[in-house]
C-alpha positions as CSV (number, residue, x, y, z in Angstrom):
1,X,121.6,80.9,199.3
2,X,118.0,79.6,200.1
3,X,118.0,82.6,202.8
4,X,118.3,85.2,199.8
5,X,115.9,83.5,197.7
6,X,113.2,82.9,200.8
7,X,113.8,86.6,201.0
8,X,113.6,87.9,197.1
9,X,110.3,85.7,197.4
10,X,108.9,87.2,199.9
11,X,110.0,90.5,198.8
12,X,108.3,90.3,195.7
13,X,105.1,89.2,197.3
14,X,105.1,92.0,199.3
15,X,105.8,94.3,196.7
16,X,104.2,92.8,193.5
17,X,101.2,95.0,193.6
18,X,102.7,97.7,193.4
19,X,104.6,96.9,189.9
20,X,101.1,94.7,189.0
21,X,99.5,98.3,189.1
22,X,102.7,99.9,187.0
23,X,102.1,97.2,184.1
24,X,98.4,97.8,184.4
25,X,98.6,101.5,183.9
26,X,101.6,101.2,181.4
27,X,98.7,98.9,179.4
28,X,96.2,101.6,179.9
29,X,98.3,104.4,178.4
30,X,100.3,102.5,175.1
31,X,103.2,104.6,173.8
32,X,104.7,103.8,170.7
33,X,108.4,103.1,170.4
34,X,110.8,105.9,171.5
35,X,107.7,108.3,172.7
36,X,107.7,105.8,176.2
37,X,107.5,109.1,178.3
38,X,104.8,107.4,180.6
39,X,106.4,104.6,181.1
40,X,109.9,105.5,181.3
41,X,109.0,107.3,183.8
42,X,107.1,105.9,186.3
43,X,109.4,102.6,186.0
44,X,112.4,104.7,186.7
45,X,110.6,106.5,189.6
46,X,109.7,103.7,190.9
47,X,112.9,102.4,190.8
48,X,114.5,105.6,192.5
49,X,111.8,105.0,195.5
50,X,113.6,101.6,196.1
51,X,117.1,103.1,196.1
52,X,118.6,103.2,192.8
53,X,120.6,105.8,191.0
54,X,118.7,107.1,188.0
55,X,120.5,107.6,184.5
56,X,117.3,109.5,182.6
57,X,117.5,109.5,179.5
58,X,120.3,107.1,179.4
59,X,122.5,105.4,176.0
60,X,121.1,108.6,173.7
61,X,117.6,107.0,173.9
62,X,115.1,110.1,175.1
63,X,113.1,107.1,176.7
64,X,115.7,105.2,178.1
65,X,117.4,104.7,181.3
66,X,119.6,103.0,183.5
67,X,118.9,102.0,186.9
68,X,122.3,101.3,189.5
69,X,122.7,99.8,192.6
70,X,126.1,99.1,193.4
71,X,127.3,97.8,197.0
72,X,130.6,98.5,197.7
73,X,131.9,94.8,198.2
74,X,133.6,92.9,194.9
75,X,130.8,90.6,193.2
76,X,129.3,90.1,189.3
77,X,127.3,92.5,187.3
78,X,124.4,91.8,186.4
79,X,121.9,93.7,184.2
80,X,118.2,93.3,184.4
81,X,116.5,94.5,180.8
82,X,113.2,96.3,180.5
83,X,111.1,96.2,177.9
84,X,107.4,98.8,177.9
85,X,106.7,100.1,174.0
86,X,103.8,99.5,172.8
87,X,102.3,98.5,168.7
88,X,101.0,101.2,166.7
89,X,97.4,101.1,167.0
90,X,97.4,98.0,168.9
91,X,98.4,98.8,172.4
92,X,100.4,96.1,174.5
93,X,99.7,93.5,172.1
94,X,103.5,92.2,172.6
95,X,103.2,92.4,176.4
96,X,105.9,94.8,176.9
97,X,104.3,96.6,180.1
98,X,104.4,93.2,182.0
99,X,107.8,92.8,180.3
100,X,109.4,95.8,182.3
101,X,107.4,95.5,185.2
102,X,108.8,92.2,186.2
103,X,112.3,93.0,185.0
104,X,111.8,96.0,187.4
105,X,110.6,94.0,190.6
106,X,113.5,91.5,189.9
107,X,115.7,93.9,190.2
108,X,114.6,95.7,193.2
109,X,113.8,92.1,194.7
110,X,117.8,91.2,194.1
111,X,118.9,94.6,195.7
112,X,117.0,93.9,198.7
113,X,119.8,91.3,199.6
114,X,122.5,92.1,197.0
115,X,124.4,94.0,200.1
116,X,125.4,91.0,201.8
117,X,126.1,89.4,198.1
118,X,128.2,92.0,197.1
119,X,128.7,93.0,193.1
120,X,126.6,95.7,191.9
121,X,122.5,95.3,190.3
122,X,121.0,97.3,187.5
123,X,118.5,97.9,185.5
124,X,118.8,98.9,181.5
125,X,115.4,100.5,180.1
126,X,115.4,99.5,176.9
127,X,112.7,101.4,174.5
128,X,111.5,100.7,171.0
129,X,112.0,96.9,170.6
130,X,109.4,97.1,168.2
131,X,111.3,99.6,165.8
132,X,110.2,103.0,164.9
133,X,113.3,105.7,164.3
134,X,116.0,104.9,166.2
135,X,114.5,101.6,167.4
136,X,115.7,98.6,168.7
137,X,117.5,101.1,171.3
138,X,119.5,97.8,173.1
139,X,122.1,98.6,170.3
140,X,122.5,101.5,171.6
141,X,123.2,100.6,175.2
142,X,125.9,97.9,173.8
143,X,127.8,100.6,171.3
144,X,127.6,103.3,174.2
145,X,129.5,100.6,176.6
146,X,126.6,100.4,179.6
147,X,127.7,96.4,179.0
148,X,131.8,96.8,179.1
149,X,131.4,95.5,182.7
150,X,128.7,93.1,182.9
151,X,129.0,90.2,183.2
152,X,125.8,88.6,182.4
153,X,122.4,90.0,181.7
154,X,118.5,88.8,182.3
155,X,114.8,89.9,181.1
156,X,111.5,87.4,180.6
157,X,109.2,88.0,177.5
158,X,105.4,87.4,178.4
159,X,104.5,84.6,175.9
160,X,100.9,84.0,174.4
161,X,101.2,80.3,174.7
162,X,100.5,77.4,177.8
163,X,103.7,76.7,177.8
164,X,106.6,78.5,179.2
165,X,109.6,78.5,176.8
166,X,113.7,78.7,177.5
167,X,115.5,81.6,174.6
168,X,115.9,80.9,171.2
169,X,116.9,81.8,168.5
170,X,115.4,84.5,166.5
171,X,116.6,86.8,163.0
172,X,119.0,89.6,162.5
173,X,117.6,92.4,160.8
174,X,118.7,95.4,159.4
175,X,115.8,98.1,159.3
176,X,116.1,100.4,156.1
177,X,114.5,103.5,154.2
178,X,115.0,103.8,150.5
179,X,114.4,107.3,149.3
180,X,114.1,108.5,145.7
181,X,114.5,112.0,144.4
182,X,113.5,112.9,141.2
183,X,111.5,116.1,139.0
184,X,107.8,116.9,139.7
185,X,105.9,117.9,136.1
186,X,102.2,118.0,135.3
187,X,101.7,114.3,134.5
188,X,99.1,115.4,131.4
189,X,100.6,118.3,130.2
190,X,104.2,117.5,130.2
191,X,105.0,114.3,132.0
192,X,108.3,114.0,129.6
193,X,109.5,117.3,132.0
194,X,109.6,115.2,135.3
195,X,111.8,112.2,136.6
196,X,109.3,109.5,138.6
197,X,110.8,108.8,141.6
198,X,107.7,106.4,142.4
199,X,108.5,104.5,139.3
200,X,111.8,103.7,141.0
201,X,110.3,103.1,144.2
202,X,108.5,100.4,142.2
203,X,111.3,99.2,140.4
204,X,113.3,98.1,143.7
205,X,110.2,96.8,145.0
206,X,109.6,93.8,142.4
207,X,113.6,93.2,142.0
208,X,113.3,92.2,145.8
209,X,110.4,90.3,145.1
210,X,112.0,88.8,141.9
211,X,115.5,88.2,144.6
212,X,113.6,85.9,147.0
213,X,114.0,83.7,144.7
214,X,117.7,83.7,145.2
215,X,118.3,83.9,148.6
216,X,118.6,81.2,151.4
217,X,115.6,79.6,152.7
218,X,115.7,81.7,156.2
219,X,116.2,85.1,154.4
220,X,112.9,87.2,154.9
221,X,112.5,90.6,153.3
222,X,109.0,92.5,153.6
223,X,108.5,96.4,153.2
224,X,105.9,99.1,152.6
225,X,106.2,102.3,150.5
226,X,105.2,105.2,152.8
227,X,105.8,108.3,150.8
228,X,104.4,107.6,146.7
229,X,103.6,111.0,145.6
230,X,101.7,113.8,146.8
231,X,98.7,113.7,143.9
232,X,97.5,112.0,140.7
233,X,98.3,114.5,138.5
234,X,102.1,115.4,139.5
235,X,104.8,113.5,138.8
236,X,106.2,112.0,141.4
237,X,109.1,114.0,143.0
238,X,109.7,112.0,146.3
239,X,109.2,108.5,147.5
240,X,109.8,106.9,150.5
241,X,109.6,102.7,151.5
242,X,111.2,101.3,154.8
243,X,112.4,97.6,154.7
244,X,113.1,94.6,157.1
245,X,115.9,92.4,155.8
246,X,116.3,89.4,158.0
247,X,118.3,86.0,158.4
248,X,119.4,83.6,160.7
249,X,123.0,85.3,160.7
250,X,124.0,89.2,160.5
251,X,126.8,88.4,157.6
252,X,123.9,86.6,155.6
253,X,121.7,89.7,156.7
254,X,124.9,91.9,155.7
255,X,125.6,90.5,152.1
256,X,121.6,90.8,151.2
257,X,122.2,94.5,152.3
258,X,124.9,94.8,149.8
259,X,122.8,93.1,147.3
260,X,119.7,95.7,147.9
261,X,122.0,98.6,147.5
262,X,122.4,97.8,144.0
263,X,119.2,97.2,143.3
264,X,118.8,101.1,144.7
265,X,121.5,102.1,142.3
266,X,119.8,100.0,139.4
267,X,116.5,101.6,139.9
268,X,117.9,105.2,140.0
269,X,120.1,104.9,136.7
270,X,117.3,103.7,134.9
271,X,114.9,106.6,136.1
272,X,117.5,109.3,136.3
273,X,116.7,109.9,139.8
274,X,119.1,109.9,143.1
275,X,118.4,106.8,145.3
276,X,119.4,106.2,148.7
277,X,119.2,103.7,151.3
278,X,120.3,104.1,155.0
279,X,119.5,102.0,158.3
280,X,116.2,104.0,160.2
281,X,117.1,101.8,163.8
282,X,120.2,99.9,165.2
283,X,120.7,96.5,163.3
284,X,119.4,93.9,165.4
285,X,121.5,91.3,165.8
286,X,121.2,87.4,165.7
287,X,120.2,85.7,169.0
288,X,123.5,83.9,170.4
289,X,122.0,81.1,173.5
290,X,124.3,80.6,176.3
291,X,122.0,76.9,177.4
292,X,124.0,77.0,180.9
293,X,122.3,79.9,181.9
294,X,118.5,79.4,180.5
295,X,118.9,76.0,182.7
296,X,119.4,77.9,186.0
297,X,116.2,80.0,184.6
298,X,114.3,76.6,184.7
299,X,115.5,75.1,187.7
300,X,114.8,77.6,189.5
301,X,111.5,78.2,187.5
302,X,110.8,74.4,187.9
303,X,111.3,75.1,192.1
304,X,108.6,77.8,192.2
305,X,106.4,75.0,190.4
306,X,106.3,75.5,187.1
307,X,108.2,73.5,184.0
308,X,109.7,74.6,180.6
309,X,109.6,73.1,177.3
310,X,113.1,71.7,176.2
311,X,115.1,74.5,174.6
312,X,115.1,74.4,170.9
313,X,117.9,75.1,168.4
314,X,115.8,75.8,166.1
315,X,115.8,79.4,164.4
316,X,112.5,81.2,165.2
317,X,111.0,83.9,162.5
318,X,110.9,87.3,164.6
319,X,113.8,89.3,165.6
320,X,114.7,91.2,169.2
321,X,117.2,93.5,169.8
322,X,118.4,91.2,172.9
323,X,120.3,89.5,170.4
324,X,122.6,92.7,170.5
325,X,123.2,92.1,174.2
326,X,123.8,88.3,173.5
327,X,126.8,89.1,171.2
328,X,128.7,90.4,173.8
329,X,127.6,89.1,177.1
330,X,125.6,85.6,178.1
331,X,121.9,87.0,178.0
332,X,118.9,84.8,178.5
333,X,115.4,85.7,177.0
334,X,112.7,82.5,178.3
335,X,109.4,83.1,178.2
336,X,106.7,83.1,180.6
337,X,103.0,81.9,179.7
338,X,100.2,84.6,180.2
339,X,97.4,82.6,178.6
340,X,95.6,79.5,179.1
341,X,95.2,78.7,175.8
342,X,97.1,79.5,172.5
343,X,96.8,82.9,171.4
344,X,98.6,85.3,168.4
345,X,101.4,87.3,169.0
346,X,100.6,90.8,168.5
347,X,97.0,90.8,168.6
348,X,94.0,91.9,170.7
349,X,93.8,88.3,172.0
350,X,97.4,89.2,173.3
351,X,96.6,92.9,174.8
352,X,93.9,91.5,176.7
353,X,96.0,89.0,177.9
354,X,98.6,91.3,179.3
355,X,96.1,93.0,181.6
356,X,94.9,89.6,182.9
357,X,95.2,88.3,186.0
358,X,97.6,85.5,184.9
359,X,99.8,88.0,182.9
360,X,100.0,89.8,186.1
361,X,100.8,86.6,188.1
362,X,103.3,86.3,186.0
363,X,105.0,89.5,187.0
364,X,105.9,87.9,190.5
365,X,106.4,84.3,189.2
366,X,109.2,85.8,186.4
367,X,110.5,88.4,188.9
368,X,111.0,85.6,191.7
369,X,112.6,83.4,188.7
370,X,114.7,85.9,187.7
371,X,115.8,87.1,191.3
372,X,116.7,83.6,191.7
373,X,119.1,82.9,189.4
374,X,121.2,85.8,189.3
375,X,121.6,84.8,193.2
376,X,122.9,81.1,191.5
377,X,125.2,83.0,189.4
378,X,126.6,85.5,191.6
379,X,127.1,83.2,194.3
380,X,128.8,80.5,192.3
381,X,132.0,82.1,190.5
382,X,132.8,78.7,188.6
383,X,128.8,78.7,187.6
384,X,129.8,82.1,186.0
385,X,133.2,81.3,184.4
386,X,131.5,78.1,183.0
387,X,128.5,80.3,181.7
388,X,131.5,82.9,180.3
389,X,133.3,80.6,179.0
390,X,130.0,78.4,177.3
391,X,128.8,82.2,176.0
392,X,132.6,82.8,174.4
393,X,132.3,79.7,172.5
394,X,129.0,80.3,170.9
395,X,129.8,84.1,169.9
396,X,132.8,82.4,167.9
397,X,131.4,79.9,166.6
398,X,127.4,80.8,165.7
399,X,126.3,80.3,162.4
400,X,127.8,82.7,159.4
């Protein structure tokens, strides 16, 4: 075992500059969620250089792809994740091009040995975790089965803090449009003509104000309306809002969904228009921890010199489609500090601090951490049937 991980170390040492220069002209050319041509790209060609098998596009995802390396010889699964959207006029304000640079270098570190391992290494390029239509594409990779045989899966989020951080738990979240059609009519000369489908749109939007009021302390609903009309003077014939609804749980996240719907229903019976509301991206699910394998993460993280901060049960407030992966396979999500100091998620502090030269130290220190402990795992088949077995339990019995 310490031969491999000498060797993965060494590999990406001798090949980090090459994925530092990926992340840093992934940063230089942002694409927005599910338009990750750039990227997509020259992370799976990159990929293919090192010996993989390209699946492009991959899970019904235009941007997405899976990257295989399989050996011959009986061993695990394991799936590397790869994160590289960008925020809408932002940039890399999430860190997503280090994100799928390091994934991508752990991976091709791990294949350099996984022959005399045996088992079978990929990579899944996951686009839009930020959202957009048909976002949150790790949904997609679970319902199209790219995880039947896994049998666990890794990725590292860059994090805007000193500290470096072991998973945790984050929100489900259902992403939905509400639409309302109703009449247009000349709002001064015969307004009585027309049905206002804003003034439904307006409706649903203060009963789920009023509804926070009823809901459990870890429900969050925020929207905007993005279609209200097309001019002053014409009534309203077509409006459009989209919608987060998260919780702690996907049945709490579920029944508030139920609860919307007839709100929707409400709004268009007392305006006389026709209301809908569908999903615009995959529900993201709840976060499910599996504690045996973030502990690997930090010893081995702790041997290349650096600590984590204890792992917390406590529910954070965002949401990430790697809770899609965690209900069905043990998944681990740390995070690695790219920043000295404190900064915001999702701000310029943070998109200069994914082209800096600790975010892009942090490509080879996550890459090597990573690297590592799938070699724990995959050596050690009663480390994996524990981790299984620990990952079971939690699926069955997280909160409802």
């Amino acid at each position: 075992m310490t031969d491999f991980k000498e060797r993965t170390a060494a590999f990406a040492q001798e090949h980090g500059r090459v994925y530092q220069n990926i992340a840093l002209a992934i940063h230089a050319q942002p694409e927005v969620s599910n338009y990750e041509f750039f990227a997509s790209e020259t992370l799976s060609t990159q990929l293919k250089k090192e010996g993989f098998e390209i699946e492009l596009p991959a899970a019904h995802q235009r941007t997405g792809f899976a990257a295989y390396y399989k050996t011959g010889k009986p061993g695990p699964v394991v799936a590397l994740l790869a994160e590289y959207d960008a925020l809408p006029g932002l940039g890399h304000g999430c860190g997503h091009n280090i994100f799928g640079a390091t994934s991508s270098l752990a991976a091709s570190a791990l294949k350099s040995v996984i022959d005399e391992i045996g088992g079978e290494v990929r990579l899944y390029g996951t686009p839009g975790e930020e959202g957009g239509e048909e976002g949150s594409s790790k949904g997609s990779f679970v319902r199209d089965g790219y995880f039947k045989d896994v049998d666990f899966a890794l990725c590292v989020h860059p994090n805007g803090a000193p500290e470096n951080e072991l998973s945790s738990r984050n929100l489900a979240n259902a992403a939905m449009k509400i639409e309302f059609r109703g009449k247009p009519a000349h709002a001064a000369a015969d307004p009585y003509h027309g049905l206002n489908a804003l003034d439904a749109q307006i409706l649903v939007y203060n009963a789920i104000s009023m509804l926070r009021q009823q809901v459990k302390p870890d429900v969050r609903m925020h929207g905007i309306i993005t279609d209200g009309g097309t001019a002053p003077n014409v009534i309203p014939e077509f409006t459009r809002s989209r919608y987060y609804f998260r919780a702690a749980a996907k049945t709490t996240v579920q029944d508030l969904v139920a609860k919307i719907e007839k709100i929707v229903e409400g709004a268009a019976l007392q305006t006389g228009t026709k209301g809908s509301m569908k999903p615009y991206a995959n529900f993201v699910d709840n976060m499910v921890l599996t504690p045996k394998l973030d502990q690997v993460w930090a010893d081995n993280l702790k041997a290349l010199g650096h600590e984590s901060l204890p792992q917390s049960w406590e529910v954070q407030p965002g949401s990430s489609d790697v809770g899609n992966v965690s209900q069905v396979v043990p998944v681990i999500q740390p995070s690695i500090s790219i920043s000295d100091v404190a900064i915001a998620g999702h701000s310029q502090d943070m998109v200069e601090a994914s082209r800096s030269e600790k975010g892009m130290d942090s490509i080879i220190l996550g890459a090597t951490a990573l690297a590592w402990t799938a070699i724990d795992v995959m050596l050690d088949p009663a480390l994996l049937q524990a981790i299984k077995e620990e990952h079971r339990y939690n699926v069955e019995n997280q909160a409802k």
